[in-house]
Structures are given as structure tokens and as C-alpha cells.
C-alpha positions as CSV (number, residue, x, y, z in Angstrom):
1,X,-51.5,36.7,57.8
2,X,-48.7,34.3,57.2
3,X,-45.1,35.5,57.7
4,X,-43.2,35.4,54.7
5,X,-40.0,34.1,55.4
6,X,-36.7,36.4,54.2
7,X,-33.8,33.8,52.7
8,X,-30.8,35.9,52.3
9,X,-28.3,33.7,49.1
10,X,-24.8,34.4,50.0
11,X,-23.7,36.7,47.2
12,X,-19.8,36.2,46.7
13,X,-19.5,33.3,44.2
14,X,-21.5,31.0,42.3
15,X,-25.1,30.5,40.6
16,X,-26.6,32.9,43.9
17,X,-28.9,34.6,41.5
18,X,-30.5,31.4,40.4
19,X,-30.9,30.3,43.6
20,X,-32.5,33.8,44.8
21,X,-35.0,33.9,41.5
22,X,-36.1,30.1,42.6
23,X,-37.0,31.0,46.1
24,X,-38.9,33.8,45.0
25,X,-40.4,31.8,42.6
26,X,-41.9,30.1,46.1
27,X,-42.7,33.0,47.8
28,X,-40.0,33.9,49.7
29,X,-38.7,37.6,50.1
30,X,-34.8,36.6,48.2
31,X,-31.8,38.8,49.2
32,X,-28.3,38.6,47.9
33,X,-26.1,38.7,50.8
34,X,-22.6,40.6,50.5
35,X,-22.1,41.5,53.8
36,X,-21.9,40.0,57.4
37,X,-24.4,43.1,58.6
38,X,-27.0,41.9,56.0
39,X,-27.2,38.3,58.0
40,X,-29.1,39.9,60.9
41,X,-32.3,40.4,58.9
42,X,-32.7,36.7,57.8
43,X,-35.0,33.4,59.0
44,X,-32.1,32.0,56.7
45,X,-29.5,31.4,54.2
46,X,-28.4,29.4,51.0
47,X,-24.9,29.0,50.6
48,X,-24.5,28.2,46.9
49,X,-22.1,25.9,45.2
50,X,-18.7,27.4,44.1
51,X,-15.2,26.9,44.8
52,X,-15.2,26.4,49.3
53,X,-11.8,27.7,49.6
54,X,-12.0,30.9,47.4
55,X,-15.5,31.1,49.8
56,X,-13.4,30.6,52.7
57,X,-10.9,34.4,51.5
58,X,-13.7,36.0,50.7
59,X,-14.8,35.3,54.5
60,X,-11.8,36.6,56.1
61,X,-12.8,39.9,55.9
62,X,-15.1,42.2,57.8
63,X,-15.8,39.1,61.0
64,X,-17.6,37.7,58.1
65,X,-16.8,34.3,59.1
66,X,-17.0,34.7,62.7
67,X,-20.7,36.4,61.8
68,X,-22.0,33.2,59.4
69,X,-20.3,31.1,61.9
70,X,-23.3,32.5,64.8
71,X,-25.7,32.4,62.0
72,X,-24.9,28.3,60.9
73,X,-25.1,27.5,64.2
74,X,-28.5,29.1,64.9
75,X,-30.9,29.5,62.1
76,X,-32.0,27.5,58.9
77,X,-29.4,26.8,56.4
78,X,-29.1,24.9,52.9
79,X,-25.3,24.6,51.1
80,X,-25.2,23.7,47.8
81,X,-21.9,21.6,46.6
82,X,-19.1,24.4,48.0
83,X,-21.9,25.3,50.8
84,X,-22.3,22.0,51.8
85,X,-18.5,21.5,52.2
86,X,-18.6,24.5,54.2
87,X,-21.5,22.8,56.2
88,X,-19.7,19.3,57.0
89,X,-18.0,18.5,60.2
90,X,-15.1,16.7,58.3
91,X,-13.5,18.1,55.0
92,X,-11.0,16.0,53.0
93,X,-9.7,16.1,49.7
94,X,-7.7,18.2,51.0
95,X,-8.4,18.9,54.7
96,X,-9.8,22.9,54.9
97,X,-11.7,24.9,58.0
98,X,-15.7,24.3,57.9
99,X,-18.3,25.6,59.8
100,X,-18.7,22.1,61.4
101,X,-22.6,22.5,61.9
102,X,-23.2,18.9,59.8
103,X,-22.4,16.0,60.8
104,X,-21.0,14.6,57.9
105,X,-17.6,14.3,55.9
106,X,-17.4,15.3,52.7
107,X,-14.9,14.6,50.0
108,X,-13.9,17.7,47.8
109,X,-14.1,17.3,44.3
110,X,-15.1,13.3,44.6
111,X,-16.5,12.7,41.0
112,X,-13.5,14.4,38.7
113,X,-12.9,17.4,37.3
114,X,-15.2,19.5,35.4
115,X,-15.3,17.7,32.1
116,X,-16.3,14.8,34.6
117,X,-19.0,16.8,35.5
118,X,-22.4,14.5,35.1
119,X,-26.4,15.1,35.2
120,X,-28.4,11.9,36.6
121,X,-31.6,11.1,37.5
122,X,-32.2,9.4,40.8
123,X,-35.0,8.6,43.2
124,X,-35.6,10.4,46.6
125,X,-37.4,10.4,49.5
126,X,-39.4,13.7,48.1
127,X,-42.9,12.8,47.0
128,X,-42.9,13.2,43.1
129,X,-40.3,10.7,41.6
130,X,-36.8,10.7,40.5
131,X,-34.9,13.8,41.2
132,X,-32.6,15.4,38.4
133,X,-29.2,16.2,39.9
134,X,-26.8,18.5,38.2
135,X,-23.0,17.6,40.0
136,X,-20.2,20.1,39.1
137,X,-16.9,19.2,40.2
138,X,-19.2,17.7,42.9
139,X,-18.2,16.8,46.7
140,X,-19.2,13.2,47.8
141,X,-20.4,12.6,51.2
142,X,-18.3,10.0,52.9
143,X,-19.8,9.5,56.5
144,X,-23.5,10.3,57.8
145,X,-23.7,10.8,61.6
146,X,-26.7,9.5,63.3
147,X,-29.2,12.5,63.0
148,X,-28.9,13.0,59.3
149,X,-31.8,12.1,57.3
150,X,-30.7,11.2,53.7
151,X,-33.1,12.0,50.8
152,X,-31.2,11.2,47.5
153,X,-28.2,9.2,46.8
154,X,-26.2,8.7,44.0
155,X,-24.2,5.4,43.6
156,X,-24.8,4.7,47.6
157,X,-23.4,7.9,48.4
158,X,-25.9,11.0,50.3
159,X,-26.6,13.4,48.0
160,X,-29.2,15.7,49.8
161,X,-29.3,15.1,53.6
162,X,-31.0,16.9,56.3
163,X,-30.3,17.7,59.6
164,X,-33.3,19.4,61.4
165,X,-32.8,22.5,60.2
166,X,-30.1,22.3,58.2
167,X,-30.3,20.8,54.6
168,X,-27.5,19.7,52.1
169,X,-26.9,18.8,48.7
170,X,-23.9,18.0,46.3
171,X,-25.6,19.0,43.7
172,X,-27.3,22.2,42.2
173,X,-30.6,21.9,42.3
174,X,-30.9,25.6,41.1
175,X,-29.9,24.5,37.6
176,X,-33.0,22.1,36.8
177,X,-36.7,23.2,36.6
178,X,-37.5,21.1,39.5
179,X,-38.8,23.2,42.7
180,X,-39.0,20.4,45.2
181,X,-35.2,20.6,47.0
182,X,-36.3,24.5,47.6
183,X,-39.4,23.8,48.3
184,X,-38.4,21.8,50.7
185,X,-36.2,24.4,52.7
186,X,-38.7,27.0,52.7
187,X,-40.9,24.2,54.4
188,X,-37.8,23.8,57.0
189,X,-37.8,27.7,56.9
190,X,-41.7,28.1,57.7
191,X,-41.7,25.0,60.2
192,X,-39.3,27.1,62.6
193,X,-41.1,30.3,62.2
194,X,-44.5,29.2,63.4
């Protein structure tokens, strides 16, 4: 019998819920992660969109960080919008800590503020067509290193990228009907468990 994977959602801000319901939705066992213990029982993680540096205090206690810092650098991982800020090598917009696990830069909070907040339609690598993308006070990637894959783009900027095992977006893909962007981690997920 097929192992089914366990994809922890880091628990401490944003649409986490969503993201959890979706991956169960897949077949995945979803658990909402709260604490740096709960990390050791996982093939991997989503860290959901939010705001990176209120991510970044919640952290700070417990070796939390130093914990998810072990985990990033080890086992499948997919940051959404504040968890792909978290992901990127190089923050700006302003400068903050990051795991450094991507190689990317991001820009914080590229495309406005919230009321500049936008949902477009835009093709992709991902067999089925266009891909809706729901951006929220949305990071834009600024720099690709050599071993990222990009998948969707939005006005020439990388909008879901991977990097083996890592995947990225700077958009929530939780928030539209389509499957595919978490359908593709738990592919990633399921690729490094056989």
C-alpha cells in the first residue's frame, strides 16, 4: 500500500486552513502546525501567505526558527506569498532574515497595497491551461538562479517556481477551485518518499 504522505500547514497566520482542507482534498493526511515539536512528524510543509515579518516574531519563540530552519533545508516545502519571502535567498522591499533555501530575490509587497490587490489568468507550464492567480499585497520575484524551474509568470515576472523540492508561489493558490499548484507538491511530496 502506498504511503500517504503527512503535510503539516504552518498554523500562525494566514489562509492555513484552506490550504490544509485543499491537500486533504488530495489525499494527504493535513496537520496545522503550531509548534516546532510538531515538524518532526512531517514528509513536509506549506508555509502560507501572510505578513513575513509578523511570521518572522511568531518564530522567535520556542527554537522555532532554528527548528523550520533544519526542516527547509531538508525536506519538501511550498511558501505561499509571505512563505515564499521566507523561502528566497534575497529579500528587499525592505531587506528582512529568510530562510535562504531559494535561490531567488523577492521583492516585498511589489504590486501595491491591498486595494491594488489583483486576480489574473495566466498560462503555465502545468498541463491544463491558464492558471487563475489570486496576488494579495503580492511579492514579485526579481532574480531566478540557475536551478529554478519557473511555471507561471505574470507580466515577465516568476510567479510559481520550483526548485527540486522546493516549490513557490506569489500567489494563493488556495483561494481558487483549481487543484493543480497542490497537486503538484503532493507529486514533489510523493516523488521523495518512494
Amino acid at each position: 500500500m502506498a504511503h500517504i504522505p503527512t503535510i503539516g500547514v504552518l498554523a500562525l497566520q494566514g489562509a492555513f486552513e484552506v490550504h490544509a482542507r485543499r491537500l486533504a482534498e488530495l489525499g494527504a493526511i493535513a496537520t496545522l502546525v503550531r509548534r516546532p515539536d510538531e515538524l518532526a512528524a512531517l514528509d513536509a510543509l506549506v508555509i502560507p501567505g501572510g505578513e513575513s515579518t509578523t511570521f518572522l516574531k511568531h518564530l522567535e519563540r520556542e527554537g522555532f526558527y532554528d527548528t523550520l530552519n533544519t526542516f527547509v533545508h531538508t525536506k519538501p516545502v511550498f511558501g505561499t506569498c509571505a512563505g515564499c519571502i521566507l523561502l528566497a535567498k534575497e529579500v528587499t522591499n525592505p531587506p528582512q532574515a529568510s530562510f535562504g533555501v531559494l535561490d531567488i530575490a523577492v521583492e516585498r509587497n511589489a504590486y501595491g497595497r491591498q486595494n491594488d490587490s489583483a486576480i489574473i489568468t495566466a498560462d503555465t507550464t502545468l498541463p491544463g491551461g491558464p492558471l487563475e492567480m489570486v496576488f494579495i499585497r503580492a511579492p514579485r520575484i526579481t532574480r531566478v538562479g540557475p536551478a529554478i524551474e519557473t511555471l507561471a509568470t505574470r507580466d515577465g515576472s516568476p510567479t510559481l517556481i520550483r526548485q527540486g523540492r522546493l516549490l513557490a508561489a506569489t500567489f494563493h493558490p488556495e483561494l481558487t477551485d483549481d487543484t493543480r499548484v497542490h497537486q503538484l507538491f503532493l507529486d514533489i511530496v510523493r516523488e521523495r518518499n518512494q
